[in-house]
N, C-alpha and C positions, 0 to 999 in steps of 0.2 A: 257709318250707321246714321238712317237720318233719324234725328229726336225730338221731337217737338217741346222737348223740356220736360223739366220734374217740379217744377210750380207751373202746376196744369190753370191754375187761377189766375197767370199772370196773361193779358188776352192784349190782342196789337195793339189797342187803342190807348192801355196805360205807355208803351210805349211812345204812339205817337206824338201825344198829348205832353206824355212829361218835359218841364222845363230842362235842359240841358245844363249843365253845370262851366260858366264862363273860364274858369280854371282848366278847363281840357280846352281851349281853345288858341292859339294864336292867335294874335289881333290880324285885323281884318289886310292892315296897311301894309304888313310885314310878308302875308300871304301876296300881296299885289306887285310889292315891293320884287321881292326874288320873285315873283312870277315874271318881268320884265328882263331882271338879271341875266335870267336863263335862258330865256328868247333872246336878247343882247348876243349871247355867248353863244348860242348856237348860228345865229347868222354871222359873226366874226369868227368864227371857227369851224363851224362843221357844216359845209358847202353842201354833202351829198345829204343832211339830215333838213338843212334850210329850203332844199328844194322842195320837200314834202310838206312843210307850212306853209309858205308862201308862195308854190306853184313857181310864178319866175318874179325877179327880184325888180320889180318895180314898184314905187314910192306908195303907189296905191295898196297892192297886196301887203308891203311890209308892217303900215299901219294897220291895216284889218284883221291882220295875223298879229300882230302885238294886243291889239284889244281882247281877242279872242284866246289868245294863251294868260294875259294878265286876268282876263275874268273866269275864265276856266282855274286858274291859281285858287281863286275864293270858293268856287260853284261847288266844294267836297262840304262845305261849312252850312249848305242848304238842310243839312239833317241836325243842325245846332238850330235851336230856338231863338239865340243869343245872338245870332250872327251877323255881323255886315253886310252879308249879301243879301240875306231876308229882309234886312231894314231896307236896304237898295231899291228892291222891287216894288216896296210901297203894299200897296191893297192883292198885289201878287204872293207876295212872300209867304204869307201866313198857309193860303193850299197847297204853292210850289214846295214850302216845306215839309207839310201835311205827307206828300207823294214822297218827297223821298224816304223820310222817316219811316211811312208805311211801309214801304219796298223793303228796307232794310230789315224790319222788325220782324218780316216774314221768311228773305235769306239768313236771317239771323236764326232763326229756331233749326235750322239746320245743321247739327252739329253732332258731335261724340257726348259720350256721359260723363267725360273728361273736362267736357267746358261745362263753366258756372252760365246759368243764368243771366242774359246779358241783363244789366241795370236801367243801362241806357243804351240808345241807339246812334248817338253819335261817335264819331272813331269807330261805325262797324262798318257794316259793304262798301259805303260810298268811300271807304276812307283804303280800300284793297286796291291792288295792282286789278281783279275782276270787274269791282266800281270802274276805275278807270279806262278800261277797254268797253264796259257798258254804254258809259255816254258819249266816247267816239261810235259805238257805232248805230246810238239812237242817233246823232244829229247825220251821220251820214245815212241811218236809212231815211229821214224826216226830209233830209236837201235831194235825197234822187226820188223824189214820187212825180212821176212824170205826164199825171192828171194834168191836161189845159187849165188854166183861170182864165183866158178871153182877153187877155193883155191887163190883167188887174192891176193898178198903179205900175204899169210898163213890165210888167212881169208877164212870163208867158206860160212856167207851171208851177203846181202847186209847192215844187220844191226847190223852186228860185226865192218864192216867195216866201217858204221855210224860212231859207238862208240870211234871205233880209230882216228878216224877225229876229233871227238869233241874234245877229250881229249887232242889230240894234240895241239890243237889252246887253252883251258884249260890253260894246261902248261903253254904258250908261252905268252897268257894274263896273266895268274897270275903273272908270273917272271916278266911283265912288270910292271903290277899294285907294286908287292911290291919295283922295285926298280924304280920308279918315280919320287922320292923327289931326289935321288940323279943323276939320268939320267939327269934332269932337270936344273943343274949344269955344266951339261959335256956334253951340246951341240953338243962337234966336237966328240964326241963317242957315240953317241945317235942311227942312222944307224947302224952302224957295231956291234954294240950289240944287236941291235933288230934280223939282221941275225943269230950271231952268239945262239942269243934265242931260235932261231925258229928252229933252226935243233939240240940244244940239245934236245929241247923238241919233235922233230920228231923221235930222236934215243934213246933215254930216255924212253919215253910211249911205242914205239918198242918194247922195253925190256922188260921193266913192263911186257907189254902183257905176256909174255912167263910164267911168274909165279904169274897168275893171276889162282885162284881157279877155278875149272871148271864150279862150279854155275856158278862164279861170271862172266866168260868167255862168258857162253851161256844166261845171262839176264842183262841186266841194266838197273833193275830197280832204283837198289841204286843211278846209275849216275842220272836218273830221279829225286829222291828226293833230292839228292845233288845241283841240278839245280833249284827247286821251294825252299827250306830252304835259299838259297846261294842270289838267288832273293829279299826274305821277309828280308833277314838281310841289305839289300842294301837300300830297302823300309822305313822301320825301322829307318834306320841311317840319312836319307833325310827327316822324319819323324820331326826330331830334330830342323828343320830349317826354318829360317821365311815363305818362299813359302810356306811349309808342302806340303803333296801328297794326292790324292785322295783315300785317302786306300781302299773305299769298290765299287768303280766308275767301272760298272756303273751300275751295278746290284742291291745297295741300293740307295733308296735316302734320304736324309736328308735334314733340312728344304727346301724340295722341290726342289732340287739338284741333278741329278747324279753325279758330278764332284765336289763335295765339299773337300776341300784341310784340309786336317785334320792335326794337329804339337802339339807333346808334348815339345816343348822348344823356345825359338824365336833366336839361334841363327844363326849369318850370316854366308851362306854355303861353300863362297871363301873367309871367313878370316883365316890369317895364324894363326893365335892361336889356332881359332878350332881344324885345322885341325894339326897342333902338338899335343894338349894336346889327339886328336885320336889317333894318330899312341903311343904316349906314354903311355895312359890308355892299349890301346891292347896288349904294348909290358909286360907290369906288370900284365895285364888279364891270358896272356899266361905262363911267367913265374909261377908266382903266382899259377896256375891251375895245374901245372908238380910239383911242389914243394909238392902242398898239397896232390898229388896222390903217388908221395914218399912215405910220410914221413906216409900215410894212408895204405901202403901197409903190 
């Protein structure tokens, strides 16, 4: 049944607007963290699913698609007010979060008379198995619009030139996402490294580009599936935690629920232990996973 709610007073914008509560949150570093892990493990392990990220497995692609899965990791956290990746974006963050919060607050009123009210808007669509097939398939319809630009910065359509967009800001989220925990420390260099981020990863991806395989040049699909995998691994991870996330919201329902908050763990999402013993499983996920591909070879 769709409902538009029973606090007819409660209108999108209180949602938009409201600050989100950092306690629903994992840190920024722990999302970046297992977002690499899982990239790591999929290309040492799962060959027929590696090919779909990184199209074929050259040095080029395998960086582009790590950036793109590790910032895709953080990119569900855009509907948190609070979040790392809205800090990332600088003078972006605040509309970039604006839109998704909106999106959501309006998939959100679509529900049973079963479900409360949402409070908040974060942990809702963006945070569903639905969100995450949403934004594989905006960056893949955004990368194939096949409009000329006239060779705009060596680009020849509007949705190569997508691609380099995304990737860039990719970059520039993930480098912030991994280094977090300790930016977070150093305050009075927080700014000027975010700067100086943003334009390696503007001259950086640049480059890339140039020895980027000519598939991989004229499709991105792979960045597409890199962006909905990168998404579920974020899901996944939030999954872990007392709120839990709507996984299948809002397309299943269960006991009579579109938005029903599903967790395989009950622990709490902005404690610092959690979120160390993440960044330190991931870092022995990763190592661990190069080791064994070694030593397998």
């Amino acid at each position: 049944m769709f409902e538009w709610g029973r606090n007819n007073s409660m209108c999108v914008t209180d949602h938009v607007l409201h600050r989100s509560t950092p306690d629903k949150a994992l840190m920024g570093a722990a999302h970046a963290s297992s977002g690499l892990a899982v990239f790591v493990v999929i290309l040492c392990f799962a060959p027929a699913l590696a090919t779909w990220l990184v199209g074929s497995f050259t040095p080029v692609m395998v960086v582009l698609g790590a950036f793109a899965f590790v910032a895709v990791a953080l990119i569900p956290d855009f509907d948190n007010t609070a979040s790392t990746v809205k800090s990332a974006v600088g003078v972006l963050g605040a509309p970039v979060s604006g839109l998704f919060r909106g999106a959501s607050s309006v998939v959100q009123r679509w529900r049973t008379k079963y479900d409360p009210p949402p409070e908040d808007v974060h942990r809702g669509f963006w945070h569903s198995l639905a969100g995450a097939v949403t934004l594989g398939a905006l960056v893949w319809g955004a990368t194939s619009i096949s409009a000329p630009v006239g060779g705009l910065l060596g680009f020849d359509t509007v949705g190569s030139l997508c691609g380099f967009v995304l990737l860039v800001y990719c970059a520039h989220i993930a480098l912030a996402g991994l280094s977090a925990d300790v930016l977070k420390k150093m305050k009075n260099v927080r700014e000027k490294h975010s700067v100086v981020s943003f334009l390696v990863s503007v001259v950086g991806v640049y480059m890339l580009f140039w020895f980027l395989p000519t598939q991989a040049a004229g499709s991105f699909m792979w960045l597409a599936v890199c962006v909905g995998l990168g998404a579920v691994t974020h899901i996944l991870g939030d999954a872990l935690t007392v709120q839990g996330v709507p996984l299948f919201a809002p397309l299943i329902k269960i006991r009579g629920k579109r938005w029903f908050d599903i967790r395989f763990a009950m622990f709490h999402a902005h404690d610092e232990g959690l979120n160390r013993t993440v960044n330190g499983l991931s870092v022995l996920v990763i190592v661990g996973s190069l080791i064994m591909v070694f030593l397998l070879r």
